[in-house]
N, C-alpha and C positions, 0 to 999 in steps of 0.2 A: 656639264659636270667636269669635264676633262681640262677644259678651259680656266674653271675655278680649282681646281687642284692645282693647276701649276701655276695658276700666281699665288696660291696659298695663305690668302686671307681667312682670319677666324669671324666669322660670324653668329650670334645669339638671335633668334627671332622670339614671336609668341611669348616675352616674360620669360626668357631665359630657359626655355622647355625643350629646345631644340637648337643644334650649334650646326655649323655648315663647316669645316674645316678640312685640310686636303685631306687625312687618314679617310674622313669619311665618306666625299667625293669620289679618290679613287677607288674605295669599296664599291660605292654604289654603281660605279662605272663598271667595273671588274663583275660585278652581281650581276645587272642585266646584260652584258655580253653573254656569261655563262648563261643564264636561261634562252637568250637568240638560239645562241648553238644548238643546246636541250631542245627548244622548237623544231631544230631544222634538221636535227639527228632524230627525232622523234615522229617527227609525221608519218613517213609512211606506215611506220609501226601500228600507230596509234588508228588511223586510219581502215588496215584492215582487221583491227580488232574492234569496230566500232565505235569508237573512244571520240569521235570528235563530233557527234549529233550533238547538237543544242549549242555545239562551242564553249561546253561547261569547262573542258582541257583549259583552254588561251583564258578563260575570265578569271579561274580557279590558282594558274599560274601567274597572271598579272597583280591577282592578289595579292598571290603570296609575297612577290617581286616588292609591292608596295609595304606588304610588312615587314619586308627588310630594311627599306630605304627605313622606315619611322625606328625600327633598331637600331641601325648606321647611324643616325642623325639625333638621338636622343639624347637629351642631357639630363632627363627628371625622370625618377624612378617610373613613376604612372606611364610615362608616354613609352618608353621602353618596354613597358608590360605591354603593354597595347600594342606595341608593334609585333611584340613576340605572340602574341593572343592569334592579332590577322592571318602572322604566315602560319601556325599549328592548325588553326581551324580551316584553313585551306590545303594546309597539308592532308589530315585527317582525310576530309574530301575527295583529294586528289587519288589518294590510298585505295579510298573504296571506290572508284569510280569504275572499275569492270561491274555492276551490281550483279550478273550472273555466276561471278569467278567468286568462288567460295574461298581459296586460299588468301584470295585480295581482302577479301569483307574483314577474315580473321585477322590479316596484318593487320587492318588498320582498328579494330576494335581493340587491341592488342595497345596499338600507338596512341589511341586516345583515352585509354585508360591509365595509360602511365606519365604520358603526358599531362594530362589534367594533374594527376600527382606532383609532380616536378613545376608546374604552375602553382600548385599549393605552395610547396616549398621555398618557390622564390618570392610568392606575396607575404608569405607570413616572415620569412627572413627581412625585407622593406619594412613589414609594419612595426619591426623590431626597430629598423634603424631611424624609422620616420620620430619613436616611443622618445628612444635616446636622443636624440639631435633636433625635433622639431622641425624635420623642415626633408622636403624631399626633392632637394635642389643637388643636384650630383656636386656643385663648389660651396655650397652652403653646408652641406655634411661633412666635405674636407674639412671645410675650416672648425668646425663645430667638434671634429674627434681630434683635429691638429691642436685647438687650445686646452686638450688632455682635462675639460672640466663635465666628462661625458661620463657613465658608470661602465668602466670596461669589459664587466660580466656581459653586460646586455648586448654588447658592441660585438663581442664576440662570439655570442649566442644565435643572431641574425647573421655574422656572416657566415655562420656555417650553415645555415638555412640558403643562403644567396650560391652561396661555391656547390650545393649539392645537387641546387638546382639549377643551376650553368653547365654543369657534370651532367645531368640528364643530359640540354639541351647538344651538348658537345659526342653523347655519347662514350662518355667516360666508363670504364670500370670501376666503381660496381653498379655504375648508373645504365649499363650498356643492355639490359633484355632485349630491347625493343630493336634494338638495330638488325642481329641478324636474318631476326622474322622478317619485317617490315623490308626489307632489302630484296628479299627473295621474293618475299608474299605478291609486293606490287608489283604493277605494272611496270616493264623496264623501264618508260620514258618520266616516270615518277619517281622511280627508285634512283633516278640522276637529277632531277628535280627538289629530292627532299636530301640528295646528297652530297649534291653539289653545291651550287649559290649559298643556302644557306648555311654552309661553315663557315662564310665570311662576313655573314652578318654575327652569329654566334662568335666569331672572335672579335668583330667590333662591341660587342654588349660587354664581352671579357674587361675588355682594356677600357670601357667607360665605367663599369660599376669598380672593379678590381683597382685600376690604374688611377682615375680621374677623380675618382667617390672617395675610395679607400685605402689610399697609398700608408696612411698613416699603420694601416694594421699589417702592413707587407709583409712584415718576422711571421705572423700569424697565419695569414691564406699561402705563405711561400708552402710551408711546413705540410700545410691539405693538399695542396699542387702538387708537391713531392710525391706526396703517399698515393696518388689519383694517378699519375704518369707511373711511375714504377708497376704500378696494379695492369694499369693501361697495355704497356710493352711487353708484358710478359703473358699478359690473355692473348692479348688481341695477334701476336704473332703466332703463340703452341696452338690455339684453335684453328685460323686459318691451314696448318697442317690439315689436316685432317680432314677438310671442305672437298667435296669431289663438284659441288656446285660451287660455278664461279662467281654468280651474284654474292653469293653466301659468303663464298671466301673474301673478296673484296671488302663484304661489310666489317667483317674479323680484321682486316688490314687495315679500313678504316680508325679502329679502335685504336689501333700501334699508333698510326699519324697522329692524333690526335690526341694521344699522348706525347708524341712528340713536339707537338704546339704547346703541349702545356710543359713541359721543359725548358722552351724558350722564354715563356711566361714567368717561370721561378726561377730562371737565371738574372733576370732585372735584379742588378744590386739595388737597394733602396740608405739611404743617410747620406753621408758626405757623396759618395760617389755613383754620379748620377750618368755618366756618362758611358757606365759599362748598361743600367736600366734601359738606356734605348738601346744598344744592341740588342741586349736580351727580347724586346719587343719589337725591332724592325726582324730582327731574325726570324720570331716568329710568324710575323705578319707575310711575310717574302716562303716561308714554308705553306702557309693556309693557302697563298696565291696560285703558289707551283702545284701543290695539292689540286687545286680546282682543276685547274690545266689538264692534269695527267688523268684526273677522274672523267675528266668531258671526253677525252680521246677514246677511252678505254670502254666505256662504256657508248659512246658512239659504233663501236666496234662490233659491240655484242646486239644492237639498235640491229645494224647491215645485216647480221647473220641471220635475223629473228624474224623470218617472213611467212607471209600467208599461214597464219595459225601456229608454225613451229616456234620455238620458246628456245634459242642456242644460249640455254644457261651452263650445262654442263663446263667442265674442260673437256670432254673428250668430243665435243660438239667441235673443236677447233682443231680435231686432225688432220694435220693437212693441210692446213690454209694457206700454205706458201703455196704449194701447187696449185689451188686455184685462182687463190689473187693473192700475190707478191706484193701489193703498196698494201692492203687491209694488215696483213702480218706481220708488214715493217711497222707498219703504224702501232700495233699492239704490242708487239716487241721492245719499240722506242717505250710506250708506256710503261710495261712492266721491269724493262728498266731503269722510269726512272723512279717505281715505286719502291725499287730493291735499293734506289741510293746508290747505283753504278753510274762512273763517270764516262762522258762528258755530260750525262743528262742532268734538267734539273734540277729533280729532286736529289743529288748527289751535293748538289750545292747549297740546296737549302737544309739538309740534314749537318752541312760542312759548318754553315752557316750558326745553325740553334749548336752544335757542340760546340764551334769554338767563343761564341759569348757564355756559354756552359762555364768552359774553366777559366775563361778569362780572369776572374775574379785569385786565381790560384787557392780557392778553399778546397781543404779534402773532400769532406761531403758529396761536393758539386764533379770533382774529377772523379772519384766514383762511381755517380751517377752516370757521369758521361760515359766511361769505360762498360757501365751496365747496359748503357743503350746502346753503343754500337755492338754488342756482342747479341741483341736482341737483332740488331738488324742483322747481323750474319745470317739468325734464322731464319728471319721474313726471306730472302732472297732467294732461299730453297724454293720456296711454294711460287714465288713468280717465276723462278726460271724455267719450272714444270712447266709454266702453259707453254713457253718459246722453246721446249722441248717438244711437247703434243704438237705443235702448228708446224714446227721445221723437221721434225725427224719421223714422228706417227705417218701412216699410210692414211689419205685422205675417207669419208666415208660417202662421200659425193663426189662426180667429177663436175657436174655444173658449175660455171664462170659465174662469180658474182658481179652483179651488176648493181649500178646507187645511179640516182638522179645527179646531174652534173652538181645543182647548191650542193648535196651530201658531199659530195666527191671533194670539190673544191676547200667546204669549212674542214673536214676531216684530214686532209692533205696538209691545212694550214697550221692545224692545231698538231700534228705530230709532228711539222717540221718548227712550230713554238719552240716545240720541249727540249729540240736540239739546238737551237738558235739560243736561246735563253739560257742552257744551259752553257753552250761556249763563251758567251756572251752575258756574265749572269749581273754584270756592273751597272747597268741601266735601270731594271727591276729593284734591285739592293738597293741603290742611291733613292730610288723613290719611294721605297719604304721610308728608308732612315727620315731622307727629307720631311713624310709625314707623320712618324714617330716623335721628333724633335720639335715639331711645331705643335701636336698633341702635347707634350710636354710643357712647352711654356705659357700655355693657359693656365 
């Protein structure tokens, strides 16, 4: 895959149902690394909570893995449902796979009740636009709302069916229930399973239906974008306050993020100038990325602490952790912050990144917006600096050495020293986005 991303041929297979192109290459690439790590951060977990009889875990997650790649790769509305269908029903799954653990059964009944809603959503918003345009070819609908001889009601009746149920699958505000149940409920090495990888297929479906489908309606879904991030950064940071479970809290921090992807989503100028649009979407795309990065470390962290039966969900679970391993706290520390958007880490770049395509454009609106979102981040930074406050300054509540299997040691080491390598260094990443931003474009 890695191979075809960087020579960046577009390709159509199957009658044009499916395109091969870099954005989606390096997704797929970027997608199954994340689930390795999730593997290899999860085993032991998984293991002594009996979670890996039958090997339903690896079949359950390869699954899901594969209904990403058919999200990533979709050009036709059906096939992208379909992909989205695979990874839910194995998330679902994955969710309830403690069958003894009554917290887990309810997460996940919880997940596939609203899920299934949110699949309503986005098939009856398609069957709208297949109604209008005759045709469920993601270039055949452009062209069919680009020659303006479509009924615009109907055009924008379905896509607000489509953005509401993307907003589900993203976790959007007001679409967001299911997240902080589902986050805590499951099992940990599920809860980075259904948290991780698949935000980067969820922002590949974004930029195919939204970007590829629908560019023509851009003034229209900018305007829901808006309202759905603003909603987004102001839940998802004042909740997280007030989380004393750290599963819980991250899913609440989830929400910010991912409000903040979709900021970079509705900074894409659309008309003449086209050239601030792929900022606005490598920006985003390089935020999803570093996002994943920072979630796999983080919760790798919470994977080490969570042995023989005990559950280190708390923050106060993490008193101390300097005193008994020094590299587990740096590593959590580098994470949170680079969830807080403190420099030199990643995500300080990728947050740098989606604001300044933000105002590029010099509209008020947009530098508003901007101004409203880093004052949002201000907040966020409070609640993650608390845990690197518990871990360096709290009196430990164990003094036992933690120990990890050298793989754990090793990906865990690599993936905290990412955050600060990527972040010094953030010109590699960025250029690779843009690179496949740009050539997503000129199809």
């Amino acid at each position: 895959q890695a191979k075809y991303a960087a020579t960046g041929d577009t390709v159509y297979a199957f009658g044009n149902m499916v395109v091969s192109d870099p954005m989606g290459n390096w997704l797929k690439c970027f997608a199954a690394l994340a689930l390795m790590a999730t593997l290899v951060y999860g085993r032991a977990y998984a293991a002594c909570r009996d979670m890996l009889r039958g090997g339903e875990l690896f079949t359950l997650s390869l699954f899901a893995l594969l209904g990403m790649f058919v999200m990533i790769s979709g050009n036709n509305f059906l096939v992208i449902y379909m992909g989205i269908e695979l990874l839910t029903l194995s998330s679902y799954a994955l969710v309830a796979l403690r069958r003894d653990h009554t917290v887990s059964t309810e997460a996940a009944m919880k997940y596939f009740v609203l899920g299934a809603l949110a699949s309503g959503f986005l098939l009856y918003g398609m069957s709208m636009l297949y109604g209008a345009t005759g045709s469920l070819d993601l270039q055949e609908v452009f062209k069919s709302i680009s020659s303006g001889q479509v009924n615009h009601q109907v055009l924008i009746f379905g896509l607000v069916f489509i953005v509401a149920g993307l907003a589900f699958k993203l976790g959007v505000v007001p679409f967001h229930m299911w997240i902080p149940d589902v986050y805590q409920g499951a099992p940990t090495v599920v809860t980075l399973m259904v948290g991780g990888a698949p935000k980067l297929a969820a922002f590949a479906v974004m930029i195919r239906l939204l970007v590829e489908g629908l560019l023509p309606l851009a003034i229209d879904w900018q305007q829901m974008l808006m309202l759905l991030s603003v909603a987004s950064l102001a839940v998802g940071n004042l909740a997280a306050i007030a989380q004393t479970n750290l599963k819980r809290m991250l899913a609440f921090s989830t929400i910010s993020h991912m409000g903040f992807v979709l900021v970079g989503m509705l900074s894409g100028v659309v008309g003449a100038n086209t050239a601030a649009a792929g900022n606005g979407y490598s920006s985003s795309m390089f935020y999803v990325v570093s996002y994943v990065l920072t979630t796999l470390a983080s919760f790798g962290v919470i994977l080490l602490l969570s042995r023989d039966g005990f559950e280190s969900e708390e923050i106060s679970d993490f008193a101390g952790l300097n005193q008994r391993s020094p590299l587990y706290a740096g590593v959590m520390a580098l994470c949170m912050f680079s969830l807080a958007g403190i420099p030199p880490m990643v995500g300080f770049y990728a947050k740098l990144a989606v604001l300044q395509a933000l105002v590029a454009p010099g509209d008020t609106l947009h530098i508003a917006l901007a101004v409203y979102a880093v004052m949002m981040s201000l907040i966020g930074a409070f609640y993650y600096l608390r845990v690197v406050k518990v871990m360096y300054f709290d009196a430990p509540t164990s003094t036992a050495r933690l120990t990890a299997p050298l793989d754990v040691r090793a990906v865990l080491s690599l993936n905290g020293a990412l955050l600060l390598v990527v972040g010094l260094l953030p010109g590699g990443l960025m250029a690779l986005c843009a690179d496949a931003i740009v050539k997503m474009l000129a199809h």
